[in-house]
C-alpha positions in Angstrom: -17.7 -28.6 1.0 -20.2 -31.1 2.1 -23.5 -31.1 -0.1 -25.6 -32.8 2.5 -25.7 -29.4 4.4 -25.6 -27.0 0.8 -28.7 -24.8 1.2 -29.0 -21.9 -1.8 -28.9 -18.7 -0.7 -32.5 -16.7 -1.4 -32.0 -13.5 -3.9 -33.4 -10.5 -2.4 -35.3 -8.5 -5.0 -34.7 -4.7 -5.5 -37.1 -4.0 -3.1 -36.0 -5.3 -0.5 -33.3 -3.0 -0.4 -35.8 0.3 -1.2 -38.3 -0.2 1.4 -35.7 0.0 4.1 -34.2 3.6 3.5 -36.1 6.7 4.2 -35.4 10.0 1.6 -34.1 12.5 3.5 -35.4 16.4 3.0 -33.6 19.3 3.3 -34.0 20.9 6.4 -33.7 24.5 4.8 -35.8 23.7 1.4 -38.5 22.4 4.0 -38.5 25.8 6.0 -37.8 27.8 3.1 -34.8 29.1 4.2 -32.6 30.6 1.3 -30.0 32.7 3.3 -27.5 30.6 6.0 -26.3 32.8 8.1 -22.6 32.3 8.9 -23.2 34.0 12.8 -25.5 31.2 13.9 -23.1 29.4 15.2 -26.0 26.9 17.0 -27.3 26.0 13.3 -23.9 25.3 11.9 -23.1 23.0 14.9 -25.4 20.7 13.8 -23.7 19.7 10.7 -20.0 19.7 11.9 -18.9 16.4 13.7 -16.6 16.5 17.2 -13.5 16.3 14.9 -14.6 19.2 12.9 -15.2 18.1 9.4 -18.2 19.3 7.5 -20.6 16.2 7.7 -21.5 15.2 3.7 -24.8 15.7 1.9 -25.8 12.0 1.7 -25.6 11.6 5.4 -27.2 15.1 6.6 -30.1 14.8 3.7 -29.1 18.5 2.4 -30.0 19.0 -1.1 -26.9 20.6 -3.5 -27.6 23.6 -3.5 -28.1 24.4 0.1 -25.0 22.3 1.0 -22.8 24.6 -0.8 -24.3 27.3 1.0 -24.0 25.4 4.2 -20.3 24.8 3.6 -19.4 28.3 2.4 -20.8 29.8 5.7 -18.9 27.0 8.2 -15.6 28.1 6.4 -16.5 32.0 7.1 -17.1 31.2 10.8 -14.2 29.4 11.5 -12.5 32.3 9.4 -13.9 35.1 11.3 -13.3 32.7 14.4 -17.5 32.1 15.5 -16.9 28.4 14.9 -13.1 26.4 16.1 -11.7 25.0 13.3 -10.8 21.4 15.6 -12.3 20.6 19.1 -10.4 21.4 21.9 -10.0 18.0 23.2 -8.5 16.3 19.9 -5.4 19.2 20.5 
């Protein structure tokens, strides 16, 4: 390694890293919503990707308890067949 060029590398502080995220809130706790309704098929759309898979809590901001409730009513639409449990073009 040539010194000549050696620059050291700046430490970025721990807020560096906190300033750039956002918290995410619970769509439901914000709209006070305590039931999910497994017939809506339009809601539970929103947090099922093309492939099918239930999309994780960290990425759609759901707190725990509403993301149980979330995932119990996707798995009773696709049961009672409201909701596919794949996307047609993936078949």
């Amino acid at each position: 390694m040539n010194m000549r060029n050696y620059k050291p590398r700046e430490k970025k502080t721990v807020t560096d890293f906190t300033t750039k995220r956002r918290k995410k809130i619970c769509r439901f706790c914000e709209n006070n919503i305590d039931y999910i309704d497994y017939k809506d098929e339009r809601l539970l759309r929103r947090f099922v990707t093309e492939r099918g898979k239930i999309v994780p809590r960290r990425i759609s901001g759901n707190c725990a308890i509403h993301q149980r409730k979330l995932t119990k009513a996707i798995k009773r639409g696709r049961h009672l067949a409201i909701m596919a449990f794949e996307s047609e073009s993936f078949r």
